[in-house]
N, C-alpha and C positions, 0 to 999 in steps of 0.2 A: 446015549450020547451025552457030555458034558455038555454045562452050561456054557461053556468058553467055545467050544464047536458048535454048540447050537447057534452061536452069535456069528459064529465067521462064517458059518454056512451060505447064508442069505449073502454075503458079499461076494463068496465063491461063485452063485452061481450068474453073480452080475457079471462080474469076471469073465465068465466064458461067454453070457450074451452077446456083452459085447465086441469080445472077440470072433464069435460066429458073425455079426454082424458085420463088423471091420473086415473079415474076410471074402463075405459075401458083397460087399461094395466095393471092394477092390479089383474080383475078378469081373465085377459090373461096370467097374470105369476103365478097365485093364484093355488100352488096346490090342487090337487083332493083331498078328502076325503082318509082317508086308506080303503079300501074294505074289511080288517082283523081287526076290533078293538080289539079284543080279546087277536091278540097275542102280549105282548109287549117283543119285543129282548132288552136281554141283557146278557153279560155275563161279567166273570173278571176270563182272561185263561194265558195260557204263551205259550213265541215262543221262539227259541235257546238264546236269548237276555236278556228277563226278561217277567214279568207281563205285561199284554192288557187286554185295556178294551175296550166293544164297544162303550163308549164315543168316543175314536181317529175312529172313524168314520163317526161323525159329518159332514156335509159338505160335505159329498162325497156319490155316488150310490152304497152303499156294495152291494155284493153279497156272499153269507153265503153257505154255503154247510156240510152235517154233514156227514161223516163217517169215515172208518178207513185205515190202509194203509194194513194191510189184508185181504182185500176184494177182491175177484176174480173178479169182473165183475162188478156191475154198478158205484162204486165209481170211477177206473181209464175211465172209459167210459164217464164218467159225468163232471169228470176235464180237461178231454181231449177236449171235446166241451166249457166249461169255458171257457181254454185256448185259440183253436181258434176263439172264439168270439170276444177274448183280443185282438187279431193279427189283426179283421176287425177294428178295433177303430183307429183313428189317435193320435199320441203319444199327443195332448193336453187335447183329449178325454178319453186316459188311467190314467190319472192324478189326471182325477176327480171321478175315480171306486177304490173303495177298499175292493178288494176279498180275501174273506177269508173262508180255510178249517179248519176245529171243526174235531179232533177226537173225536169218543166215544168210544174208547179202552185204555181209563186210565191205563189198568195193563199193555201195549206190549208198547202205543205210546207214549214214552217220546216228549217232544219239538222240539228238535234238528231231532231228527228221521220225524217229521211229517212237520216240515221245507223242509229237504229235500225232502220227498216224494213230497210235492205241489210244491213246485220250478220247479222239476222237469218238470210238465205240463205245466208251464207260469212261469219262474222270479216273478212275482209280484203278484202270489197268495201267501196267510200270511198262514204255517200251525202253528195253535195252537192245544194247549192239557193241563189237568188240572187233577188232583185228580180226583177220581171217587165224590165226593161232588160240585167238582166246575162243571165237566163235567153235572153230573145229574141238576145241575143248569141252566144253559145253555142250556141245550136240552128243558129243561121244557119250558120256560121263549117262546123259540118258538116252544113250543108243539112238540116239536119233541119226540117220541118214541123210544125204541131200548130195545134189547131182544139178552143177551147171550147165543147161543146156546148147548147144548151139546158139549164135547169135542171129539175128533175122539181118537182110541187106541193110539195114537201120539201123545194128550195133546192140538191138534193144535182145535181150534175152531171157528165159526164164529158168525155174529152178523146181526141178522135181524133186520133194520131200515128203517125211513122215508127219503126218496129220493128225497125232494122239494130242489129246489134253489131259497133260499130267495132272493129277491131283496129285498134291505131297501132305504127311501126316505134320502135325505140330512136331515132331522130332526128326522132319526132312528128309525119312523115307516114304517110296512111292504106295499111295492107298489105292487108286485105282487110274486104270486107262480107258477115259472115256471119247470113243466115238468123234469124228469132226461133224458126223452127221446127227448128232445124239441133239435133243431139243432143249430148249431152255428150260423147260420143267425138270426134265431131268438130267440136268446139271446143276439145278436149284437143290434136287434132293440128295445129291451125291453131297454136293459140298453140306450142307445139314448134319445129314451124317455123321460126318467128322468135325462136326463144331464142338460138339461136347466134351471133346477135347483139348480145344484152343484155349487160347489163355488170351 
């Protein structure tokens, strides 16, 4: 071997180090597949403020939740665990989740109304609401279903629906469908998860 190859050798093989290393970090940060390719979320709703979209979720781990604020029973049951899940995350870790409740009661839940009801459970869940055409939009978009009930002699009625909490990846497709019955622990570790991704 010449001296001029003896020299470029030792660079050669830095060369490929780091190239094996650059590769082996890549399929280490590479995320997974979506497990749901079907459904693609999106919607264009409003909060006491104005118009969102789920673009402004880009970059971050959403978690999506649909129902309404007269619901008896699993919707405050299901934001309530949201919420403490929010509380397990350290405040650099909360930073990088952006939870958001969807009504599907267009004719009762104005903006403002469904603001407060999610704040309520955690500060920093977002409640949005839209026209019965934007809401129908947005449930679709994540297959979400819902079904108005008969009304009681009182006018008062309720709404049979799908009770997943979406997580969405930082690039806003679906990472996992977790449970309404699933615990704050582990909603804590779901969203974790996919933080090392967020930006």
């Amino acid at each position: 071997m010449t001296t001029e190859k003896q020299s470029l050798f030792p660079l050669v093989l830095l060369l490929i180090a780091a190239g094996l290393i650059g590769f082996g970090w890549y399929n280490l940060s590479k995320m997974p597949e979506s497990p749901y390719p079907e459904i693609q979320p999106e919607f264009s709703l409003h909060d006491a403020n104005g118009p969102v979209s789920s673009k402004q979720m880009l970059g971050k781990v959403g978690m999506v939740f649909f129902g309404y604020t007269h619901c008896p029973d699993t919707c405050p049951a299901t934001l309530a665990n949201m919420g403490k899940a929010l509380d397990m995350l350290e405040e650099e870790e909360r930073d990088k989740v952006k939870p958001v409740f969807i009504s599907i009661d267009a004719a009762r839940d104005a903006p403002a109304k469904v603001e407060k009801y999610a704040r309520y459970f955690h500060p920093q869940i977002q409640g949005l609401s839209g026209s019965a055409e934007e809401t129908a939009a947005a449930a679709e978009s994540f297959l979400v279903g819902y079904k108005k009930n008969a009304p009681n002699a009182a006018g008062n009625y309720t709404i049979s629906h799908s009770t997943y909490v979406f997580l969405l990846r930082p690039d806003g497709k679906i990472a996992e469908l977790i449970g309404h019955k699933s615990s704050p622990e582990d909603i804590a570790k779901a969203l974790r998860h996919w933080l090392k991704w967020a930006s």
